[in-house]
N, C-alpha and C positions, 0 to 999 in steps of 0.2 A: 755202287752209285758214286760218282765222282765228288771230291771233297769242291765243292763251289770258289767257297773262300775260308782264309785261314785268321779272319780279323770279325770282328763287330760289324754290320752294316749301321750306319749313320747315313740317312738319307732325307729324301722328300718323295712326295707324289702326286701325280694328275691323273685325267681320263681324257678322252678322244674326243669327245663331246666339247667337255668342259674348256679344254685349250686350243685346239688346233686351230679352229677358223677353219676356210679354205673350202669353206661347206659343198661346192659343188664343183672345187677346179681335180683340175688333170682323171678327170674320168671316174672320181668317186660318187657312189649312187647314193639315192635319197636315204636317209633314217629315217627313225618310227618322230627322232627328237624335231627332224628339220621339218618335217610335216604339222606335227602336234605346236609348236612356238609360231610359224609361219601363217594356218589357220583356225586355232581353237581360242575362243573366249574363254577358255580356263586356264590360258597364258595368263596370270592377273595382272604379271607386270610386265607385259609387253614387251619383252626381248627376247632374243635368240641366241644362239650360238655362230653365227654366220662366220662372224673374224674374230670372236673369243679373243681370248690372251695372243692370239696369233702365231701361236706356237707354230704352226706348221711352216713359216717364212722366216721366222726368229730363234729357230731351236739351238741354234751354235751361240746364239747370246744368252740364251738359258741354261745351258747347258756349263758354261766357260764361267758360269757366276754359281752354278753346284759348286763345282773345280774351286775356284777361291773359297768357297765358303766349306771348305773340307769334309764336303759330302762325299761320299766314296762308292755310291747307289744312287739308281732312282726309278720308283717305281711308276711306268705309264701302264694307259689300255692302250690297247690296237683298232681301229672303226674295223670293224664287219664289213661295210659299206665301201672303205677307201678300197678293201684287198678283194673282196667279190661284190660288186655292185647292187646284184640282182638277189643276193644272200645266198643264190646259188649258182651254179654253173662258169662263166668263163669270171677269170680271172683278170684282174687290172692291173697290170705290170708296172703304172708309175706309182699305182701304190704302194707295192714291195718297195721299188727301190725306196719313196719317203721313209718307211719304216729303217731300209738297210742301212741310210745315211745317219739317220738317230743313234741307231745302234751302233755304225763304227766312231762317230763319235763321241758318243759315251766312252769308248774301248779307247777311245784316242786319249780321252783325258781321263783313266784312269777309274770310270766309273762304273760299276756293274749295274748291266741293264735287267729290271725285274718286267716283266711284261706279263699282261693281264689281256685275255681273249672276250671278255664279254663284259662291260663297264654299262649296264642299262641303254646301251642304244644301238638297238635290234633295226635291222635292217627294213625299211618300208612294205618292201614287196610279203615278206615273213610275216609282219603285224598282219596283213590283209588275209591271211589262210589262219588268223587267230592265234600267230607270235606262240607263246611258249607250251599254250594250252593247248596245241595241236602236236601228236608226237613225231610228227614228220621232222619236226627243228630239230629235234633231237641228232640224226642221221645229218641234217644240216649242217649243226654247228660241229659234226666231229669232220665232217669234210671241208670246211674253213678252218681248225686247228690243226689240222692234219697239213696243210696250204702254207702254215704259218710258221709250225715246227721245222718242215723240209726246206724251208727260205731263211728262218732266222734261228734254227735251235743248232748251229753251229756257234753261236756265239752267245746266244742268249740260254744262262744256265737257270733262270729260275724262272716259274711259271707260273700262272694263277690260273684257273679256270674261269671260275663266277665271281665277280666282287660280289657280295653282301645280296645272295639269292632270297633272303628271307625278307631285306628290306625292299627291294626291288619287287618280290611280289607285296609286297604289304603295300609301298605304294602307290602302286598300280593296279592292285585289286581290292581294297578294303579301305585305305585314306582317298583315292581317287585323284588326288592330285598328279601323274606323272601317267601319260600313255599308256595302256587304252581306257586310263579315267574311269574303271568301274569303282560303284562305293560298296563298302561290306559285304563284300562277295566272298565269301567263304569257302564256298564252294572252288571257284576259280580260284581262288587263293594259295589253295591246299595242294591242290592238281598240278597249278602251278610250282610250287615250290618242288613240288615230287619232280615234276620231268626235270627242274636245271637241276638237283640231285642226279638224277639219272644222266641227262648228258654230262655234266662234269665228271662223272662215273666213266662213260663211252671213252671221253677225251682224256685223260690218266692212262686207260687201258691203252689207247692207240701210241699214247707218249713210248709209253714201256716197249711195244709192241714194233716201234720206231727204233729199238736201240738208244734212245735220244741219252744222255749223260749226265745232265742235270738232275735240278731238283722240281716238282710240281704240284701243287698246294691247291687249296683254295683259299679265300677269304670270306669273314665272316661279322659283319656286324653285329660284336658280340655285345651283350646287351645282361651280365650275370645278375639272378632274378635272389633279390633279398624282399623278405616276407615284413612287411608292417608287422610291431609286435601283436597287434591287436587284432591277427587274423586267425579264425575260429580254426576252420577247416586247412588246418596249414600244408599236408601232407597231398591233399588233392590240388589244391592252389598249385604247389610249389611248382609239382608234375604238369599237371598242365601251361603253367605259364615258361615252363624249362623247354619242354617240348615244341610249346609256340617259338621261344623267342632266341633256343640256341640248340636241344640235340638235334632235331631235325635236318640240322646241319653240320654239325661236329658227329653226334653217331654214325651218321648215314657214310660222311667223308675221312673219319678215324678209322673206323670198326668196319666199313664197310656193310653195314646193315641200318635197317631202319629201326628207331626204336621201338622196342620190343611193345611199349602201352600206346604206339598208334593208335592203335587200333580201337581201346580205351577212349581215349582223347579226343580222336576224331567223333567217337558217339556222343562226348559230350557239347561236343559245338554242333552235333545234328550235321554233319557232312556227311555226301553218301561215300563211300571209299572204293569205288569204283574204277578208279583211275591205278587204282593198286596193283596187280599183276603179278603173280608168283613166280612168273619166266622173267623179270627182273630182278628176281634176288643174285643169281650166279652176276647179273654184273655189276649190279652193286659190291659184288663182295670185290670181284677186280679191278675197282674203281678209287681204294684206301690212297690216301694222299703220302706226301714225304714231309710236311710241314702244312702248320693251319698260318694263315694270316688272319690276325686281329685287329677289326676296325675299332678303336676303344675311346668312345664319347661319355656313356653313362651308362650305369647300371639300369635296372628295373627294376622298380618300387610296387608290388602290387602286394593286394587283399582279395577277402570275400568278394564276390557277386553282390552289390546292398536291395539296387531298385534299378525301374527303368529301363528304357529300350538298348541294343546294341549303339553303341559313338563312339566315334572317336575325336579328340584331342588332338587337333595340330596347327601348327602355327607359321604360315608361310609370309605372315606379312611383320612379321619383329616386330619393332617398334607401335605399329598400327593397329596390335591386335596385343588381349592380355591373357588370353588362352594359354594352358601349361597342358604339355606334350604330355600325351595319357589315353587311355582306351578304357571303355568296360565293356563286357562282353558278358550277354544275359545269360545267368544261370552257369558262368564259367569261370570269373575272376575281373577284376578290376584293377587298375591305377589307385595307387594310396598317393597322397603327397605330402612328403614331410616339410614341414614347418623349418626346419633347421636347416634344410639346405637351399644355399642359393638357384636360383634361373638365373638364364641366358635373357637376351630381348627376344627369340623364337618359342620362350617358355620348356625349356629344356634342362634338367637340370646340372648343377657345377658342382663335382662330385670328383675329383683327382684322386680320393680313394678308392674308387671301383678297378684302377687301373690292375690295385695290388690283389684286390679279392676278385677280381676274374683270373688275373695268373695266376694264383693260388688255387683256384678251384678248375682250372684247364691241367694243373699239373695232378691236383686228386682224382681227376675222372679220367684221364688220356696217359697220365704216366708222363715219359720222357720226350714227350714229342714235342720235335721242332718249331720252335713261335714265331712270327714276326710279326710285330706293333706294324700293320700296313697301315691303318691310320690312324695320328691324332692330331688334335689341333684344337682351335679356337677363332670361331667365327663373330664380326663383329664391326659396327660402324668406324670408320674411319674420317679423320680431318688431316691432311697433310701441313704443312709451314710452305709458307713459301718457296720453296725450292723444290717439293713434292716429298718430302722425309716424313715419313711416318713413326712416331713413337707411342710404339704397340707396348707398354708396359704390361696390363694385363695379360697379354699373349702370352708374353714372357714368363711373368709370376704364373699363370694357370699351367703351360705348358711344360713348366721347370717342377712343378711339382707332379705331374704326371709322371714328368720323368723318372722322377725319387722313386715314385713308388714303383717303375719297372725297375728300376734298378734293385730296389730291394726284395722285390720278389725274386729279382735273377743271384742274387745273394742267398737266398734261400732257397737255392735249388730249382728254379724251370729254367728249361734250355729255351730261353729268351734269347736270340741273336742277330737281332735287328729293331731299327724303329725308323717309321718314316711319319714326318711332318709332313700333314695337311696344311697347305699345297706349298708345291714350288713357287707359285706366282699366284696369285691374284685370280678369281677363272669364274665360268658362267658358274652359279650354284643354284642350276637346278631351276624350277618353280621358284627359287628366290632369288635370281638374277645376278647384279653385278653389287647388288651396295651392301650386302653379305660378302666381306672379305675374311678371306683364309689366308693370305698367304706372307712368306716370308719377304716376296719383292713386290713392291707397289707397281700394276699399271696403271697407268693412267690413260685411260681408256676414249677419253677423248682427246689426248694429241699422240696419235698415230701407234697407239699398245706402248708408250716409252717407257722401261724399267729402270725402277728405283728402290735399291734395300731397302728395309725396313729395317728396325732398330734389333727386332729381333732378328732378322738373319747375320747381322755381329755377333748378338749372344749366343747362336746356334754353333755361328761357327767357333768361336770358344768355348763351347762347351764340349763341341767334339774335339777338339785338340787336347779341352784337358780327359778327356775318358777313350781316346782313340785305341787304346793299348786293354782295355776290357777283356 
């Protein structure tokens, strides 16, 4: 395997959705997203992604402010949609080339391009034959990365398959907030979660299979599960909520197997496991990754099962709502909330040590495997001054201490070698729109996407100048 790079990555990151814009020019086809925001009353806050951050007109002005701010990486998704319209069959040649022009200048200004094949927005036509529940996608999406590799994996050394498969089906099939909006579906859930295991599995093999040189991971909305002292049943909890909220994903993508108390687990949440398949095990086993990326926001705080029906906890409107981010699930385990740590306004909790005890416990359970911080950050209301400058001090203070603690777990032995801040810019987030700000440059979104640092992308970029040599 070819050595990537010989330094630290210090970077940023977005998705295809969230920045581009450009929702229907030069021949790219509908998403599941441009459908779902365009006509669902479950849109609550009424926008879309149409011209987003605008990335797709603006990307050399984005791109040329990585460059100053001594970012040396950055990790995008690719749209399904821009490069095969239809999710399958002919191909969209102006979409390669937007991708190719990203890419060489990223390579122009010295910046290695991380690129991610499936960022939650599945192509329209695909949602319609039942998107990821249906195992036809599977064979789909390894002939859209297959598309992808043979156009950009001469340049592009590092690769993601799934961003964050477990939160993607969660929610999408259990919070119901994010297309095709089912709630507590279990069922689908599970199914789901197994086939993007499985294609991610497909797309690895075919990388290899490709000759390709690089490196190819997944990512993973890691989420390491600490037990409330005061939980009874510690050793069934633990197992189950680990399973739920991280091997599922790290086993399946490390070890190339599924874990072993599936099987377990699943009887306890009453799913039928039918969707299992024993002629899938040879490719999971072909399917083991070269590095995990790690989305790293918070840990997971749960207990006992106490009372009450299946719900979940979430909080799409911040400030409007006082709901804290949490689940129970009957007869299976629960959300604890500790008193001691602070929330977000999305009721999430502010926890910059979970950064070090999930790297600590990715290096007791996986060994020496490749890490990369794909995401962290700090999402939050904004007031600009006059001139549009934002002074994100909290960004800062939360994000600096996140920092600490990867750096100290990478001082203590995990081969950490990378991190990227959530986001490069400013960008649609999601079911909570544009007044949830991530990013290190301000847009300002209603006079025409115009970008302005933020106070933390000064402190970013001296902080990577003073740690560049790591």
């Amino acid at each position: 395997m070819k050595q990537v790079h010989d330094k630290f990555l210090w970077g940023s990151a977005t998705a295809a959705y969230q920045c581009e814009g450009a929702w229907d020019e030069d021949g790219k086809g509908l998403g599941e997203w441009d459908v779902f925001n365009h006509n669902s009353s479950l849109n609550i806050n009424q926008v879309d992604g149409d011209i987003a951050s605008d990335f797709y007109h603006k990307y050399k002005e984005d791109i040329d402010l990585m460059a100053a701010g001594n970012q040396n990486t950055y990790r995008f998704s690719i749209s399904w949609a821009r490069i095969i319209p239809q999710g399958v069959g002919e191909v969209n040649q102006k979409g390669i080339d937007f991708y190719n022009h990203v890419i060489d200048y990223c390579l122009e200004k010295g910046i290695t391009p991380n690129a991610t094949l499936f960022h939650y927005d599945l192509p329209y036509e695909l949602s319609q034959i039942g998107g990821w529940e249906n195992r036809e996608i599977i064979d789909a999406f390894d002939a859209y990365a297959k598309v992808c590799f043979e156009n950009f994996g001469d340049r592009v050394k590092i690769w993601s398959t799934v961003n964050e498969p477990r939160y993607y089906a969660y929610c999408s099939y259990v919070v119901g907030n994010y297309p095709p909006n089912y709630k507590l579906d279990f069922n689908r859930f599970w199914n789901i979660l197994y086939n993007l295991m499985l294609g991610s599995a497909k797309v690895v093999d075919t990388y290899r299979k490709l000759g390709m040189d690089g490196r190819i991971g997944i990512v993973h909305d890691n989420g390491n599960v600490e037990l409330d002292p005061a939980t009874k049943e510690k050793d069934a909890v633990r197992l189950r909520a680990d399973v739920f909220y991280n091997r599922m994903v790290l086993d399946t993508s490390v070890f190339g197997k599924l874990p072993e108390e599936l099987g377990e687990v699943l009887q306890d949440w009453g799913v039928d496991p039918s969707f299992v398949y024993q002629e899938d095990v040879p490719n999971f086993a072909k399917g083991k990754v070269d590095y995990i990326g790690l989305n790293v926001y918070n840990r997971q705080y749960v207990t006992d099962y106490s009372e009450g029906e299946t719900e979940v906890f979430h909080n799409n409107r911040g400030k409007g709502s006082n709901s804290k981010e949490g689940i129970r699930i009957k007869h299976v385990f629960e959300s604890s909330f500790d008193p001691h740590v602070k929330r977000n306004l999305w009721g999430r909790e502010v926890y910059p040590k979970c950064m070090y005890n999930a790297l600590m416990e990715i290096k007791e359970k996986y060994g020496d495997i490749l890490v990369y911080i794909a995401e962290n950050g700090h999402g939050q209301y904004e007031t600009p001054d006059e001139n549009g400058y934002v002074n994100d001090d909290n960004r800062i203070e939360l994000c600096g201490d996140f920092i600490h603690y990867m750096l100290k777990a990478r001082e203590e032995g995990v081969n950490v070698q990378g991190y990227y801040m959530w986001s490069t810019m400013d960008l649609y987030s999601w079911i909570n729109g544009y007044e949830k700000r991530y990013g290190l440059v301000r847009i300002d979104f209603e006079n025409d996407t115009k970008r302005i640092p933020k106070a933390s992308y000064y402190w970013y970029k001296n902080l990577i100048a003073e740690n560049r040599d790591i």
